[in-house]
C-alpha positions in Angstrom: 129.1 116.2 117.1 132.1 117.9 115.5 135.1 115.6 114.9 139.0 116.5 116.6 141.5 116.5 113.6 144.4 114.3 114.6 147.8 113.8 114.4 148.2 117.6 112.7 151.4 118.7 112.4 151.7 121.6 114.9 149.9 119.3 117.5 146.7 122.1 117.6 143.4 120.4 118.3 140.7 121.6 116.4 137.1 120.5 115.5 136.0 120.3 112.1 134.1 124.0 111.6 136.9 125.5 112.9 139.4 123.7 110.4 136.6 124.3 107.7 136.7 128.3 108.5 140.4 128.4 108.6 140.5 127.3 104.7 137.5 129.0 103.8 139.4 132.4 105.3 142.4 130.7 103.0 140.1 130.5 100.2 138.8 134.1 100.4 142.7 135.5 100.8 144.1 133.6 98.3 141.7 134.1 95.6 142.1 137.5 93.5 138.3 137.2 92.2 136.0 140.1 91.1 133.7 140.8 93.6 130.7 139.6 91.5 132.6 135.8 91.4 133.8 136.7 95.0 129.8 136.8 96.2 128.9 133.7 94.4 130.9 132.1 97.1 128.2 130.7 99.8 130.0 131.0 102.9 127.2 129.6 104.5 127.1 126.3 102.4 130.4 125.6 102.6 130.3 125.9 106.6 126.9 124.2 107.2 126.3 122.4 110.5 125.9 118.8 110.6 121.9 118.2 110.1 121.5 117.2 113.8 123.5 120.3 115.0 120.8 122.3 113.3 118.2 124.4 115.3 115.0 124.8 113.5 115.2 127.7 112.0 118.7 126.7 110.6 117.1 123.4 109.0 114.7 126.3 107.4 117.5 128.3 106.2 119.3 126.1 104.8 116.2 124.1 103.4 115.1 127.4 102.0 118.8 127.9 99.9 118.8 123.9 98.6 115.0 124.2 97.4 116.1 127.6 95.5 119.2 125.9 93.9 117.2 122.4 92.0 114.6 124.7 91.7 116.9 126.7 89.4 118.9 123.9 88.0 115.5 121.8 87.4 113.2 124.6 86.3 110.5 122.6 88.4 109.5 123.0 92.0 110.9 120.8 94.1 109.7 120.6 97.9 112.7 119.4 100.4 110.9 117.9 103.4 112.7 118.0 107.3 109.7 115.6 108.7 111.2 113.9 111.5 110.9 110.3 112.7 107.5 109.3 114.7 108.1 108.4 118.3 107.2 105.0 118.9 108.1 104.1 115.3 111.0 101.8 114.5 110.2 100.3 110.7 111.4 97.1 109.4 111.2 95.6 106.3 109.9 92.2 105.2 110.3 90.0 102.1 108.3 86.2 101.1 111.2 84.9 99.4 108.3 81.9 98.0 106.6 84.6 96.1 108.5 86.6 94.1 109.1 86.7 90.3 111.9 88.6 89.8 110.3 90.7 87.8 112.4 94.3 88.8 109.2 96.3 89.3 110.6 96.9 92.7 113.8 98.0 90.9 112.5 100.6 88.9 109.6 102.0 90.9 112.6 103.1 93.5 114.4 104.8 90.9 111.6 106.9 89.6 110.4 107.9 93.4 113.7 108.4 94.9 115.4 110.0 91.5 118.5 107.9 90.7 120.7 108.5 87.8 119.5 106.6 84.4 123.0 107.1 82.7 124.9 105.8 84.3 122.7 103.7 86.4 122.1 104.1 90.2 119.8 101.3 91.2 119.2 101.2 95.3 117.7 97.4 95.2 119.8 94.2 93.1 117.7 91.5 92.4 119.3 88.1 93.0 118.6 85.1 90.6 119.5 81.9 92.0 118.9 78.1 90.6 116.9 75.9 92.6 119.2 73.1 94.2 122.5 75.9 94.4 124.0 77.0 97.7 121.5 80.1 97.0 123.2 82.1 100.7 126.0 82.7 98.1 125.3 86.3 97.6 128.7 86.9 95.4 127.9 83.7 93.2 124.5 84.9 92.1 123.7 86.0 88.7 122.4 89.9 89.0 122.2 90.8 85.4 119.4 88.3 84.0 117.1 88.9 80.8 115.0 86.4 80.2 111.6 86.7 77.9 109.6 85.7 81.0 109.8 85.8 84.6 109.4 83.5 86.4 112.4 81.2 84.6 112.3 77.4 85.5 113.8 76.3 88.5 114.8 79.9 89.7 114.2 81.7 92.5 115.1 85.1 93.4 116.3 87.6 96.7 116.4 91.6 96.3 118.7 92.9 98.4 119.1 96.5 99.6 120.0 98.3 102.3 119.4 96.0 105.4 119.0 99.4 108.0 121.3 98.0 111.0 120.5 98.6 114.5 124.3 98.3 114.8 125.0 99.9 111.0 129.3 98.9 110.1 128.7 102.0 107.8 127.5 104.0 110.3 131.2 103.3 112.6 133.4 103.7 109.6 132.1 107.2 108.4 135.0 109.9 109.7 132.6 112.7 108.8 129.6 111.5 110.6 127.5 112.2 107.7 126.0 109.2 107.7 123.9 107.3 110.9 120.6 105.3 112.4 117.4 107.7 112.9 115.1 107.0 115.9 113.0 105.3 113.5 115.6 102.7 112.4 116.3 104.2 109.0 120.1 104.8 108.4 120.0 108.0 106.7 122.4 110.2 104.6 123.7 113.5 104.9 124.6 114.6 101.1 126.1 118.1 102.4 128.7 116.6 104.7 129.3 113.5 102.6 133.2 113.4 101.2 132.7 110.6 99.1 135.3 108.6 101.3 133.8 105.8 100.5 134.6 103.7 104.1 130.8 103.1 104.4 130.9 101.4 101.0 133.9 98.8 102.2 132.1 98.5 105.6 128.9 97.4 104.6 128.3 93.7 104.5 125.5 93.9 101.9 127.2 96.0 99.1 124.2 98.0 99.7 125.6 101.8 98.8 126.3 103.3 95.7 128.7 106.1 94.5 128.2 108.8 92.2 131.3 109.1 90.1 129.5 111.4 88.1 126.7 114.4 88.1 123.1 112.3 88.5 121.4 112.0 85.3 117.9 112.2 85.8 115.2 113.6 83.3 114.1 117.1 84.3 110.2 115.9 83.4 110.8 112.6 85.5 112.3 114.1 88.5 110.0 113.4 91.7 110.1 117.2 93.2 108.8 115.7 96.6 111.7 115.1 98.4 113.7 114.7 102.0 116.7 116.1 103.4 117.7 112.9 104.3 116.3 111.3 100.6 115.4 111.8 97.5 116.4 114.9 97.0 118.5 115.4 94.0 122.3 114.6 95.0 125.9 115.9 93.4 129.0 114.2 92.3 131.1 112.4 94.4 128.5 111.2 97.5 127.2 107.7 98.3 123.3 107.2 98.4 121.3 104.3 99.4 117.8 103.0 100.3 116.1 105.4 102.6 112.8 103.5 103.4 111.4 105.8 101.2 111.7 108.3 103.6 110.0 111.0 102.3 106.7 108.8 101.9 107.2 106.4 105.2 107.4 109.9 107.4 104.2 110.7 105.9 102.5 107.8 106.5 103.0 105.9 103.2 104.6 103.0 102.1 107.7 102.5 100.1 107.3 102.1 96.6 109.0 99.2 96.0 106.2 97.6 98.4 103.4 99.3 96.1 104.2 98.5 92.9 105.1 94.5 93.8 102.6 92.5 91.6 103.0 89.4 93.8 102.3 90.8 97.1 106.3 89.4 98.5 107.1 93.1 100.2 106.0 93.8 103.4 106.7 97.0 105.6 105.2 98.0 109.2 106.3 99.4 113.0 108.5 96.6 114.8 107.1 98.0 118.0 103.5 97.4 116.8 102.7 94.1 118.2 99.6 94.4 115.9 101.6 95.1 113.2 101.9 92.8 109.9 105.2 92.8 109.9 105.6 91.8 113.7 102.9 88.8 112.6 105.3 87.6 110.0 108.5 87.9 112.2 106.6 86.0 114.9 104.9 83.1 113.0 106.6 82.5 109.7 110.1 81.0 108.7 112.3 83.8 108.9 115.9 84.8 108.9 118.3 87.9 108.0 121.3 88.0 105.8 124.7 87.9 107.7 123.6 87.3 110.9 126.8 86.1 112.3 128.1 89.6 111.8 125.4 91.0 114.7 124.7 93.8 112.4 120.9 93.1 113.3 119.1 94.3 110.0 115.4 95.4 110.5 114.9 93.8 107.0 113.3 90.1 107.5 113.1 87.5 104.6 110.5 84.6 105.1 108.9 82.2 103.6 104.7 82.2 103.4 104.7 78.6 102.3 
């Protein structure tokens, strides 16, 4: 798992933890701090193993500090989850295209369950508008930020889009810290704690499907959701990308996304691609489907169709 640093100028190879406890060593002799500031240091954070390094106990440990710290900072209890994927599991995603409004329900129910930032605004999901009779596959040309009185508008239709969950993720290949990568369950999933804020998986993804945090999240402390993942919605910092997770936190237990609740029209679908009696393998099987960008072989697991 751990990365060589290359092209150094002494010619020394060394793996990542090893260059990270050099500078922390450099931190703690450089720094004349009282030893009350001194001890405020967490070594361990700042050395943490990458999440699939982790033995169990570790994922405890260090499940145990992050709960203590938003508990502090949120005055709330808030329950970080480790639930790994189900074996024989691989989710996918689908969306009737001939049914939905484009009312945003979608749009907002993911920000309140996986707690995005309301100012400024994080939204995981964009909502498309297109006009009937336009070369609508035109993802850049669409109109995003629409406020009619009513929805549906004449001669309209509209596409969410979010992140797609590659078999073969772009993101995945252009992250030099390995934070980021595909689960056994499909779900491409995000390490906050070894996140640099690069940004390379933002320029590799076809979708414009990640979003940056140039700031400290802003969510209300009485509308945070305090059940959370690792690999979530757990409350993030400045300077990391986040994106849709599949809900993570509710799919591991069994639940659907949000976005699929709270759609009025009934256009979001979500099941097991290996379940041949799933609904999702019906709709992949017997209605008019297709993927966005399919010339790029990213192979999403998230499936637009139309029901009529």
């Amino acid at each position: 798992m751990s990365k060589k640093i290359r092209n150094n100028p002494l010619g020394i190879s060394m793996d990542r933890r090893m260059f990270l406890k050099s500078a922390a060593a450099g931190i703690a002799a450089a720094s004349a701090l009282p030893v009350s500031a001194a001890d405020a240091f967490d070594i361990n954070a700042f050395l943490q193993k990458h999440f699939r390094e982790m033995t169990e106990d570790e994922i405890k440990k260090v499940i145990g500090r992050l709960e203590k710290e938003a508990s502090l900072e949120w005055k709330k209890d808030v329950r970080i989850s480790a639930a790994k994927a189900t074996p024989g599991v691989k989710f996918g995603y689908g969306l009737d295209l001939s049914r939905c409004i484009g009312c945003r329900k979608c749009v907002y129910a993911c920000v309140s369950e996986n707690n995005q930032s309301r100012n400024p605004q994080v939204h995981w999901i964009s909502v498309l508008k297109f006009k009937k009779g336009e070369k609508w596959i035109d993802l850049e040309n669409s109109e995003k930020y629409y406020n009619p009185k009513e929805v549906p508008e004449k001669d309209s239709f509209y596409m969410p889009v979010q992140c797609q969950q590659c078999e073969d993720s772009p993101c995945v290949k252009a992250c030099p810290t390995q934070a980021t990568w595909k689960e056994p369950d499909g779900i491409v999933v995000i390490d906050y704690n070894w996140c640099i804020g690069c940004r390379y998986c933002m320029a590799a993804c076809p979708y414009g499907a990640r979003r940056f945090n140039w700031s400290k999240p802003n969510v209300p402390a009485n509308e945070l959701n305090t059940e959370t993942h690792y690999l979530g919605n757990r409350p993030r910092y400045k300077g990391v990308v986040e994106k849709c997770t599949f809900c993570i936190q509710r799919t591991r237990a069994g639940k659907y996304p949000a976005c699929v609740e709270v759609c009025p029209v009934g256009a979001r679908k979500f099941g097991n691609l290996l379940d041949p009696k799933s609904e999702i393998r019906y709709l992949i099987e017997n209605k008019r489907v297709f993927r966005l960008k399919e010339d790029l072989n990213t192979n999403p697991k998230f499936y637009y169709f139309f029901a009529t």
